[in-house]
C-alpha positions in Angstrom: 128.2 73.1 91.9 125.6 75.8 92.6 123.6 73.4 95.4 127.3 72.2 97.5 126.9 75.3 99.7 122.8 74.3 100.3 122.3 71.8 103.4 120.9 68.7 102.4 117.8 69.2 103.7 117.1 72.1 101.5 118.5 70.1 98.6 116.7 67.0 98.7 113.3 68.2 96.6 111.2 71.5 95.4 108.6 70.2 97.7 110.8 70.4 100.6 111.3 73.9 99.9 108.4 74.5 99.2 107.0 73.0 102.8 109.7 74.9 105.0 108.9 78.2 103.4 105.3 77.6 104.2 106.4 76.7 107.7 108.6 79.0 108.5 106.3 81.9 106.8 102.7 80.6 109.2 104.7 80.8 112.2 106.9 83.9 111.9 104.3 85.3 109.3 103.4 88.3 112.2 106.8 88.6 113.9 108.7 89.1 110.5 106.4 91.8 109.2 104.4 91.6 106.5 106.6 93.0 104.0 109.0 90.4 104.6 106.2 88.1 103.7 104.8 89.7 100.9 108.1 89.9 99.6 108.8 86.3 100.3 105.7 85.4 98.1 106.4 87.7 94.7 109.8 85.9 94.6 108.2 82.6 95.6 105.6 82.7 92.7 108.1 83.6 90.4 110.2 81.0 90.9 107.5 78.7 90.5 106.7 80.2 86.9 108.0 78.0 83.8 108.5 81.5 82.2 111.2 82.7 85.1 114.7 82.2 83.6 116.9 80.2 84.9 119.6 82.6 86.6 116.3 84.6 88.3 115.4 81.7 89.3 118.9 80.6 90.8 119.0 84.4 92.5 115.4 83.8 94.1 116.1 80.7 95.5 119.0 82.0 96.8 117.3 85.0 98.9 115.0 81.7 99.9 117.4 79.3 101.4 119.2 82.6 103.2 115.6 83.0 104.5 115.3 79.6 105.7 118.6 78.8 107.0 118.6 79.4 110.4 122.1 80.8 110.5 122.0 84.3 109.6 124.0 87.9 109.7 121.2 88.7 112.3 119.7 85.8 114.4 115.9 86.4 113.4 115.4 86.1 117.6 116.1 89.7 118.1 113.9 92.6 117.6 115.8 93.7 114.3 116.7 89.9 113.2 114.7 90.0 110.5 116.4 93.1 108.5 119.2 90.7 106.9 116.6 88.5 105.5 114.7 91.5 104.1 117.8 93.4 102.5 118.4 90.4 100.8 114.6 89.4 99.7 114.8 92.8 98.2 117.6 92.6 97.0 116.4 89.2 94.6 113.3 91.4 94.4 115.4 93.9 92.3 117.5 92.0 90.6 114.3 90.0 89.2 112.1 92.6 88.9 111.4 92.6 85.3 110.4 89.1 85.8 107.6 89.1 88.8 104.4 89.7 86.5 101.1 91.1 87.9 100.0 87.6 88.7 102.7 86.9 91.0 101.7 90.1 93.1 98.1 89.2 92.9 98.9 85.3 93.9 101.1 87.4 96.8 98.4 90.0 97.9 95.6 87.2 98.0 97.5 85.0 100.5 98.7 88.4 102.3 94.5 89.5 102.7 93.8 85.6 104.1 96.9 85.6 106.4 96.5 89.2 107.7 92.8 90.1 107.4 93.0 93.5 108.8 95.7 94.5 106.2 95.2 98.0 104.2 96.8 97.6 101.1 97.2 100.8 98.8 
């Protein structure tokens, strides 16, 4: 089964996904860099979409739970511990691609403007 390797935490609702990404994305929002985040969003809001297909959605919250977990590659406590996370964020990015619509970069840019107000965005 896809979830055995998921730790029960993780596994035991959406909403608790949903609540440790927002958790872990407020308080390392800065630290991690804010492509990390904005990356973290387009796959988040695409998941979220009834439209997303199943096996995007499985790859997404795949890149998610590596994300979360806080055994990594790279312990996210050094300088460059966040570069495993986002190889494979973009990774799922790519993989998904043809499935994160405008709206899921606009729901990602509007969070990105409130959480980092002095942003420049092209």
């Amino acid at each position: 089964m896809l979830t055995a390797n998921i730790p029960e935490s993780l596994r035991a609702s959406p909403v608790t996904l949903k609540r440790r990404l927002w958790e872990k994305l407020s308080s390392q929002a800065k630290r991690a860099g804010q492509d990390l985040v904005e990356t973290t969003l387009k796959l988040y809001f695409s998941a979220r979409d009834d439209s997303t297909p199943a096996w995007a959605k499985t790859v997404i919250y795949g890149a998610l739970v590596y994300f979360l977990v806080p055994i990594d590659a790279v312990p996210d406590l050094l300088p460059t511990g966040y570069g495993d996370d986002l190889a494979t964020l973009l990774t799922a990015l790519a993989t998904v691609s043809t499935h994160i619509k405008e709206e899921h970069t606009s729901k990602a840019k509007a969070l990105m403007k409130k959480w980092f107000p002095d942003r420049t965005t092209e």
